[in-house]
C-alpha positions in Angstrom: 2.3 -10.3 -0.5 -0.5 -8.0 -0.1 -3.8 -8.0 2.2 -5.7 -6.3 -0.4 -8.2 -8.6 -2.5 -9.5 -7.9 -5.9 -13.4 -8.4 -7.0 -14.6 -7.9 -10.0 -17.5 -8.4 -12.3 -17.3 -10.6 -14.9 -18.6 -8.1 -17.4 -15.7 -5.4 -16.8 -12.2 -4.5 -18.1 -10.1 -2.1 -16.3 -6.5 -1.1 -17.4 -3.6 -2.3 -15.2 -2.6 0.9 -14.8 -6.2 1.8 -13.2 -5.7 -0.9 -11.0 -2.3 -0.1 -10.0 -3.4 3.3 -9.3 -6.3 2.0 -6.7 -4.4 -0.5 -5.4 -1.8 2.9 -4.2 -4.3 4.5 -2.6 -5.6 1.5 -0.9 -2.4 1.3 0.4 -2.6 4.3 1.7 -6.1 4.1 3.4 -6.5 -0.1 3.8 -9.7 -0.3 5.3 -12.0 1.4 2.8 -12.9 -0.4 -0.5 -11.7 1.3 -3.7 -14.2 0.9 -6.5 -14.4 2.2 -10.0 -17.8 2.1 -10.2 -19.6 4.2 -7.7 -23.9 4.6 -6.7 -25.8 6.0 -4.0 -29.0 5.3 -2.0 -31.6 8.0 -1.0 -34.1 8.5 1.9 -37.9 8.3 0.5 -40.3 10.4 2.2 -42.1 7.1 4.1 -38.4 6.4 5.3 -37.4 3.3 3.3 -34.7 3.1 0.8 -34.2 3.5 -2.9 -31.3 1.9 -4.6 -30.0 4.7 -7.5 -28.5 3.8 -10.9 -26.3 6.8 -10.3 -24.5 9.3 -7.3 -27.0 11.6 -5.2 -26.0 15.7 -5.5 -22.6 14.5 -6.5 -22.0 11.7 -3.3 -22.0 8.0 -3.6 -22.6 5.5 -0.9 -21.9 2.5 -2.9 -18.9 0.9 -4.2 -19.7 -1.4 -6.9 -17.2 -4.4 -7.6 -16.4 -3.2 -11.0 -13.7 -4.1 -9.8 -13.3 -3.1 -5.8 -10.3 -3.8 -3.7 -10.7 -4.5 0.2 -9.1 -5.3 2.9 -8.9 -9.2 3.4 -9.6 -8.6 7.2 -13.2 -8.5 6.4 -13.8 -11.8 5.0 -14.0 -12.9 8.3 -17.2 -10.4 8.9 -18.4 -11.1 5.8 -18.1 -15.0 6.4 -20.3 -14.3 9.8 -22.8 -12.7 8.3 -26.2 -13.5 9.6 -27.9 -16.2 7.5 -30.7 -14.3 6.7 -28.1 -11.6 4.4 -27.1 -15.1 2.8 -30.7 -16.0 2.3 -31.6 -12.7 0.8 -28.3 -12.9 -2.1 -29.1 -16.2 -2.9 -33.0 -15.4 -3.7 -32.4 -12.4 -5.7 -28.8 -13.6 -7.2 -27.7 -10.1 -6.5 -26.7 -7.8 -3.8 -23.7 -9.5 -2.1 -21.8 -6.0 -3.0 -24.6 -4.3 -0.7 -23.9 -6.9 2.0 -20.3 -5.9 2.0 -20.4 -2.0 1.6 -23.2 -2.9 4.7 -20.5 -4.4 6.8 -17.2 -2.4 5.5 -19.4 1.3 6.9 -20.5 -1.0 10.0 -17.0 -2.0 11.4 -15.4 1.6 10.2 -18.6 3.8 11.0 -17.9 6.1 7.6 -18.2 6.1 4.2 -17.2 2.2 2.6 -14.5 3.4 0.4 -13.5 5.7 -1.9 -14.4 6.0 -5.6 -11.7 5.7 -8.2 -12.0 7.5 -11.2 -10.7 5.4 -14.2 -8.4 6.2 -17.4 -9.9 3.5 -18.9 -12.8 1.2 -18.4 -15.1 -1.1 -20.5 -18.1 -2.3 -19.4 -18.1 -6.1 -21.7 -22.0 -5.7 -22.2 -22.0 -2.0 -23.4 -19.4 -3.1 -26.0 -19.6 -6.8 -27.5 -23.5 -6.3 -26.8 -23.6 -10.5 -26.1 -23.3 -10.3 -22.9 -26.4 -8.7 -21.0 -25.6 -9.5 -17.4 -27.4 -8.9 -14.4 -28.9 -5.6 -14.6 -30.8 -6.7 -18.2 -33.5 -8.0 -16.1 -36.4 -5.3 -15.3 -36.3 -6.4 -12.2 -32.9 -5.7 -11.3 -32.9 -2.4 -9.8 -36.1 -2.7 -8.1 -34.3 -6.1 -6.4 -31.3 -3.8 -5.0 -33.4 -1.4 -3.7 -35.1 -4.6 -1.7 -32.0 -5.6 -0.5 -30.9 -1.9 0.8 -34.1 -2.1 2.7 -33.9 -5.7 3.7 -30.4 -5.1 4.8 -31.0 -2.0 7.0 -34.1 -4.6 8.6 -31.6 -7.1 9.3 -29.4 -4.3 10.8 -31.8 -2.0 12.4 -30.3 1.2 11.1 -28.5 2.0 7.5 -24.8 2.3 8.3 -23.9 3.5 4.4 -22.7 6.5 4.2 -21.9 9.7 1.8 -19.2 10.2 0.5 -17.6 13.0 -2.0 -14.1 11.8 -2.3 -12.9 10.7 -6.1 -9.2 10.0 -6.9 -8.7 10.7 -10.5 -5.7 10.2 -12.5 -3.5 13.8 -13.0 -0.3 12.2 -14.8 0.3 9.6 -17.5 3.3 8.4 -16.0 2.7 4.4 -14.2 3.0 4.4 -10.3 5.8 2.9 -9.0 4.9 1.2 -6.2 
């Protein structure tokens, strides 16, 4: 039995040794979220929040769930979260990954997790090009950086934080776990 609980995207394949791999070093550190797919926010200069398609002078901030392991423990925080964070995912159908990187750097006061750097990964919708997803609508970016903002409204403050740590793969040989 394990505490740690696997999300993923719908639109993503990851090896099982990838996962295996993540899985070992969330044993190791259990209340950070490991992610494959990693992003970043940035300061403007009027002090909001933009949402970036990519990692800020080589630091990320967020962990997308492409796929992300976490701690079951914070279900319960996510489950409590104010109604207005439930509001906001359900109007823009996105953002529920903010919400929990939000509340993963709010209970540990550091970076959400750490940022797994895959062997192998396939992202569905770059490859079968059926399957457009989410983030084929123009507004889909522009939405996430309305939900960083709205997010560090609800909160007062932005609690995500930098982070430079990667865990990449050195051997071929499976983890034994």
């Amino acid at each position: 039995m394990t505490d740690a609980v696997l999300i993923s995207d719908d639109d993503t394949l990851i090896s099982e040794q990838d996962l295996l791999r993540a899985y070992a070093v969330w044993k190791w550190m259990p209340d950070r979220i490991m992610g494959f797919t990693c992003r970043a926010h940035r300061v403007l200069p009027d002090g909001s929040y933009d949402y970036l398609r990519t990692m800020f002078e080589g630091r990320y901030s967020i962990l997308l769930p492409g796929p992300m392991l976490l701690h079951r423990k914070y279900f319960t925080a996510i489950n409590k979260l104010p109604a207005s964070v439930f509001k906001m995912v359900d109007h823009y159908n996105n953002c529920d990954d903010l919400a929990i990187n939000f509340i993963v750097s709010i209970i540990i006061k550091d970076a959400s997790g750490i940022c797994i750097i895959p062997k192998k990964y396939v992202k569905i919708d770059n490859t079968a090009k059926k399957f457009a997803g989410l983030k084929a609508d123009d507004k889909h970016y522009s939405n996430r950086t309305k939900c960083l903002n709205e997010l560090t409204d609800i909160y007062g403050y932005m609690p995500l934080q930098y982070s430079d740590v990667f865990v990449s793969a050195v051997d071929q040989k499976p983890l034994k776990l």
